[in-house]
C-alpha positions in Angstrom: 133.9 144.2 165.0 133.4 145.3 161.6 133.7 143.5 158.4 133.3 145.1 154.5 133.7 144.0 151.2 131.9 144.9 147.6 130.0 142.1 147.4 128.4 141.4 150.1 125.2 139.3 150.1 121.8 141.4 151.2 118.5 141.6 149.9 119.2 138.7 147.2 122.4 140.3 145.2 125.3 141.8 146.1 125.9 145.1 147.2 129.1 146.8 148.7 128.4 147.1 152.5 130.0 146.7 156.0 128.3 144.1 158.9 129.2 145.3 162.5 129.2 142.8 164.5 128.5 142.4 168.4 127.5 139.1 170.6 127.4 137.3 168.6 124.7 138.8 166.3 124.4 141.6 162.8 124.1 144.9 165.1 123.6 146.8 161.8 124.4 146.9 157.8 126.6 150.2 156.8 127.4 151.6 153.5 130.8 150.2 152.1 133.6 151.9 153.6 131.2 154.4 156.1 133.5 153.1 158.7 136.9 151.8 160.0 136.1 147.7 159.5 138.5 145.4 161.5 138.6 143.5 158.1 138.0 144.5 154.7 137.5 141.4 152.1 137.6 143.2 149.2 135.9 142.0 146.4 135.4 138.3 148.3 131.5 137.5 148.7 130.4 137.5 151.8 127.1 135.0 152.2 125.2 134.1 155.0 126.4 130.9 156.8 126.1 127.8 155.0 123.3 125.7 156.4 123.8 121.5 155.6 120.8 119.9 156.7 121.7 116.1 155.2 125.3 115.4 156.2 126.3 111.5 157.8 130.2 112.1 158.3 133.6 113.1 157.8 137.0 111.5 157.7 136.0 107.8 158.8 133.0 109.2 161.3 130.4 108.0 160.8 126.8 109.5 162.2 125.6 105.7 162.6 128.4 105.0 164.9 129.9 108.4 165.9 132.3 108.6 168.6 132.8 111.5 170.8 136.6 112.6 169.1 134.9 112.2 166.0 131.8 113.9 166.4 134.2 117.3 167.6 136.4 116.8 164.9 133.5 116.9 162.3 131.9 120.2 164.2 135.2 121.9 163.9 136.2 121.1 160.3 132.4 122.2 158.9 133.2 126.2 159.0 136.2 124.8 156.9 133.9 124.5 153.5 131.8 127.6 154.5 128.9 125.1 157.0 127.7 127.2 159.9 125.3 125.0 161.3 124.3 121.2 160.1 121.5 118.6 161.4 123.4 115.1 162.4 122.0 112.9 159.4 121.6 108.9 160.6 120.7 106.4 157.8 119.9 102.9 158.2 121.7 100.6 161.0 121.1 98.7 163.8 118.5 99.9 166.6 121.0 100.0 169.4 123.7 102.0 167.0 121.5 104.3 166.4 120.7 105.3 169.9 124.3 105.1 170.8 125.0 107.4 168.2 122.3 110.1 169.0 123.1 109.9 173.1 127.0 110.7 171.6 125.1 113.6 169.5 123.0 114.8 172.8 126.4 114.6 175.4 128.7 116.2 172.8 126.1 119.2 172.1 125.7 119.8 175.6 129.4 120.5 175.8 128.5 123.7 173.2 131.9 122.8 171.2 134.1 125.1 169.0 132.4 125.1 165.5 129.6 124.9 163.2 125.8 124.8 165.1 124.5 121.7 166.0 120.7 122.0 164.7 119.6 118.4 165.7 118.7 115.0 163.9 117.8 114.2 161.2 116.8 110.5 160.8 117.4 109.2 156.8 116.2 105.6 157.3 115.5 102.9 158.7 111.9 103.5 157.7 112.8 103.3 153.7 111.5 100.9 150.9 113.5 98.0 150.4 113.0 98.6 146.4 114.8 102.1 146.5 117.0 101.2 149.3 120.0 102.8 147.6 123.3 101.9 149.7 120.7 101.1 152.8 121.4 97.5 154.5 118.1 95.8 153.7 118.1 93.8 157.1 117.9 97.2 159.1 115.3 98.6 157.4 112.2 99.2 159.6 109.0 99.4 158.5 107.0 103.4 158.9 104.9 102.2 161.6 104.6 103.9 164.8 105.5 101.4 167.2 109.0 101.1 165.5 109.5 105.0 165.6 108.4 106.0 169.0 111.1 104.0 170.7 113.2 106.8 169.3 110.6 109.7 169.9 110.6 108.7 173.4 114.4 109.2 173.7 115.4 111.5 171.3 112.5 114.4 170.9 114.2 117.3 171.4 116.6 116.7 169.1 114.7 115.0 166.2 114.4 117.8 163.4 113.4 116.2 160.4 112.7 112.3 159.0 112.5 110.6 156.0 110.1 108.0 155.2 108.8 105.8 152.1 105.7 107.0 152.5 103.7 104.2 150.5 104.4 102.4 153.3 102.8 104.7 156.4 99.8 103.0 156.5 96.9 106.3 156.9 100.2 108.2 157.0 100.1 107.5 160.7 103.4 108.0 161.2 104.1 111.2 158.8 101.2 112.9 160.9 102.3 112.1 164.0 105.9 113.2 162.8 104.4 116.5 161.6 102.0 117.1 164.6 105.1 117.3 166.7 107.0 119.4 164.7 109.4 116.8 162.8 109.9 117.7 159.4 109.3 114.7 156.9 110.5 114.1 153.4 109.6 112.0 150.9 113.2 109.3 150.8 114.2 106.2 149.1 110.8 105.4 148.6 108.5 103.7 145.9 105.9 106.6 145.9 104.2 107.5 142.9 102.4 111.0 142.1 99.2 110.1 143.7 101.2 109.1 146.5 103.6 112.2 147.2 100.3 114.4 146.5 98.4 112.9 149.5 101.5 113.2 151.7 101.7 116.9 150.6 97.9 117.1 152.2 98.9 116.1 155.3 102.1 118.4 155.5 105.0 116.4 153.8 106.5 119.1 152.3 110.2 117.7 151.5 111.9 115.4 148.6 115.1 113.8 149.8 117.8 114.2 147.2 115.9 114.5 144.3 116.1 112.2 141.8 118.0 109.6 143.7 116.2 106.2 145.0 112.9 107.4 144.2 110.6 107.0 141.0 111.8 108.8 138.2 109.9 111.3 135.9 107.7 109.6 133.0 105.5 110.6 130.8 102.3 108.7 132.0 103.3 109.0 135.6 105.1 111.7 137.3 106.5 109.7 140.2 108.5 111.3 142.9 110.9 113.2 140.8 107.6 115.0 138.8 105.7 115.5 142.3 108.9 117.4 143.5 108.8 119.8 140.3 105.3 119.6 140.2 104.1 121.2 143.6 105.6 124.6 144.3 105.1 124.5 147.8 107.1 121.5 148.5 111.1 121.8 149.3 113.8 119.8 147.2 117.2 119.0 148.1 119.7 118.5 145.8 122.7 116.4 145.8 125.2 119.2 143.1 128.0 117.6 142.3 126.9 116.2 138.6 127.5 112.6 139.5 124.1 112.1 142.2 122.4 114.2 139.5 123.4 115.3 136.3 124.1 119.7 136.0 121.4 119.7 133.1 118.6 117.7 135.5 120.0 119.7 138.2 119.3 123.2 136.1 115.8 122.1 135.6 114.9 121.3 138.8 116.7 124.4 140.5 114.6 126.9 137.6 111.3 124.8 138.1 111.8 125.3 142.0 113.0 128.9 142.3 114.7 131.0 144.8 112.5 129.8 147.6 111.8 126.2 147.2 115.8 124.3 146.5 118.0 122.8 149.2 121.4 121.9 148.1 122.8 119.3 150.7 126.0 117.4 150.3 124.9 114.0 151.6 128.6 113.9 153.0 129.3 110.5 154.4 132.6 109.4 156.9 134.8 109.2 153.5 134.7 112.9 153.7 138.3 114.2 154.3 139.7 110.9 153.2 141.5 110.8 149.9 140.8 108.3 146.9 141.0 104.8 147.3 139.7 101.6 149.2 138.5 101.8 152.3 136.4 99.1 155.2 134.1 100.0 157.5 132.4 97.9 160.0 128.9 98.0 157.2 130.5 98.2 153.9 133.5 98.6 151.6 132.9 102.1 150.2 136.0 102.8 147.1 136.2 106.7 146.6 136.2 107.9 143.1 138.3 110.9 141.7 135.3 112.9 142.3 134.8 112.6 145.8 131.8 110.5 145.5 132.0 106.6 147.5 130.8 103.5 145.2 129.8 100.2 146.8 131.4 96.8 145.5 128.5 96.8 143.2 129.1 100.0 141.8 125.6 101.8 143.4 126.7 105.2 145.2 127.1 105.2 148.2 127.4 109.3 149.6 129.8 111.7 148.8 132.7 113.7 149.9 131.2 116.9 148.6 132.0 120.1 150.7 129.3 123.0 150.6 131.7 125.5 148.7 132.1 123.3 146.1 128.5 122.9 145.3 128.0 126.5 145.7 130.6 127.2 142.6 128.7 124.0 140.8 125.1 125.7 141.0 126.2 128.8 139.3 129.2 127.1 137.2 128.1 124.6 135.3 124.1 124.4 136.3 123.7 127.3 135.5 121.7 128.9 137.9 120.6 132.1 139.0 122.5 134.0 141.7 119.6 134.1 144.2 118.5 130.9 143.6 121.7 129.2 144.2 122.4 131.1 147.6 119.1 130.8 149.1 118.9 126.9 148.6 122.7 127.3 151.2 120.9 129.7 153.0 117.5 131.2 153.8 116.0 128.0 152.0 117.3 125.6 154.7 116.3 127.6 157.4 113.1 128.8 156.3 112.5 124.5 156.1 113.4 124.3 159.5 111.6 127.3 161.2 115.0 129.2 161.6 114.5 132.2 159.4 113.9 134.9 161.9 117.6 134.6 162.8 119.3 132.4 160.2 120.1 132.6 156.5 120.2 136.1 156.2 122.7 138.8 156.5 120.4 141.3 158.2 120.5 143.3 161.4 119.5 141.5 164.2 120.5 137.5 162.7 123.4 135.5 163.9 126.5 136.8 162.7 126.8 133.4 160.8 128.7 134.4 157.8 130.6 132.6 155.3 133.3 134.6 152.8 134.7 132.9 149.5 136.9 134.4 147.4 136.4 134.5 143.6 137.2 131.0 143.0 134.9 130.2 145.6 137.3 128.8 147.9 137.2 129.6 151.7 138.3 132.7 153.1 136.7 132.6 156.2 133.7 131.5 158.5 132.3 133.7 161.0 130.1 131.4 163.6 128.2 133.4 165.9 130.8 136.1 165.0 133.2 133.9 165.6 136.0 133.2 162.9 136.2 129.8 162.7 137.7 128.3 159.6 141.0 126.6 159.5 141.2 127.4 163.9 
């Protein structure tokens, strides 16, 4: 099969060109119209497939509790908002819940399901800070110790990806260097570290903020905190939440300029409101009210995820924050699966990578989703 349009994605700008594809994989990159192509798009960008690696749920599933219908449903839907492949993001509940959860993750993988890739786990609490617990449950929290974590290794290692810990809290970084040793990504997450803090982590191979800005210590004057250390260190990765509510476009600008084309993840911390529309609604946890943005609020008014779909953030980064085109596509992209150890076959259109593509139109809605050469949005 071959696919063309003027703007396609390659080499970090956009280029008329046509992708043949064949099992599943880029054969080769042709000039624009060298070729008959199966589809032509136009003047519709064609990206590399979306990669979300901090997503908890869709339409009232909800990754702490996931059933097997739901789980599917999720898969199927990501291609929908451009998502090609995603790591299932827990956060803080119950022990038992949690393994329940991650042996639905494990059967419903195994079944290789119609949709967007299933990369693997990615644990957002329980080992957080109570003091920047955000929407966390304080009871469940856990604290970074190993004995409360291998439980989990021991079940779950070859699909834990990536973890978030409050740091201050892993005594010796025991934890974070066992994490790291066997090749769990860690980031720094609703945590109470200071500068000094995220820089010692960074010596031992922490090399990830979790959503900027948000439950950690803020940027001052006399001491960095979190938010500085993620500006401040250019070989450490920051996600960002982009829909100007988690962080506001102007912060967002700043940290997407300070951390460059290489450095930025945008993620949509998407929780199970996803796919529902605005109102009231109760889960088994919380009552979360959704917002005419998308984004879910506790009783209390503290945020609690979002609703935000990976297209939408993509039109935000070089809307109104005003970023760069290479810096905004590589934080969907080659960013993500650079961080995970992907990017000899992901987040690239390039001969030889999975024919994981993603097309939007000018408006940047959906046109289609390629996974695995695959079209795969609205199927």
């Amino acid at each position: 099969m071959v696919i063309q349009s003027e703007n396609v994605w390659i080499n970090e700008r956009f280029s008329p060109a046509a992708l043949w594809i064949e099992d599943g994989k880029i054969k080769e990159i042709m000039p624009y119209g060298s070729t008959k192509a199966d589809v032509d798009y136009g003047k519709s960008r064609i990206f590399p497939g979306f990669i979300d690696i901090h997503s908890h749920g869709y339409q009232g599933a909800n990754a702490n509790r996931m059933s097997v219908d739901g789980l599917l449903r999720w898969v199927h839907d990501l291609p929908d908002e451009g998502v090609t492949s995603f790591l299932f993001t827990t956060s803080t509940a119950p022990v038992q819940e949690l393994y329940d959860s991650m042996d639905v993750y494990r059967q419903v993988k195994a079944t290789n399901p119609q949709g967007a890739h299933m990369l693997g786990i990615h644990m957002e609490g329980p080992f957080l800070s109570k003091e920047f617990k955000g929407a966390h449950n304080p009871e469940w929290l856990l604290e970074p110790k190993l004995e409360n974590f291998m439980p989990f290794y021991d079940r779950f290692k070859d699909e834990l990806k990536m973890i978030a810990i409050a740091i201050e809290r892993d005594e010796d970084l025991a934890m974070s260097k066992f994490c790291i040793e066997k090749g769990i990504k860690v980031a720094i997450g609703h945590s109470a570290a200071t500068f000094e803090d995220c820089k010692k982590a960074r010596e031992i191979g922490v090399d990830d903020f979790t959503h900027t800005f948000n439950a950690m210590k803020g940027l001052h004057h006399r001491e960095p905190g979190a938010a500085g250390a993620a500006m401040r260190f250019d070989d450490m990765y920051a996600e960002l939440i982009a829909d100007g509510v988690h962080v506001h476009f102007d912060v967002a600008n700043l940290l997407g300029m300070r951390k460059g084309k290489d450095k930025l993840i945008t993620v949509t911390d998407a929780v199970a409101i996803k796919g529902l529309p605005q109102g009231v609604y109760h889960f088994p946890d919380r009552t979360v009210t959704i917002d005419d943005k998308g984004c879910g609020h506790l009783e209390d008014g503290r945020l609690a995820g979002s609703s935000n779909k990976m297209n939408d953030l993509m039109r935000n980064l070089v809307g109104p924050i005003e970023l760069p085109w290479d810096i905004a596509v590589n934080s969907l992209t080659i960013n993500p699966a650079t961080y995970l150890g992907l990017e000899k076959h992901k987040g690239k259109l390039a001969a030889g990578y999975d024919a994981d593509i993603t097309v939007l139109d000018e408006n940047f809605n959906v046109v289609n989703t390629y996974v695995s050469g695959v079209s795969a949005a609205g199927v």
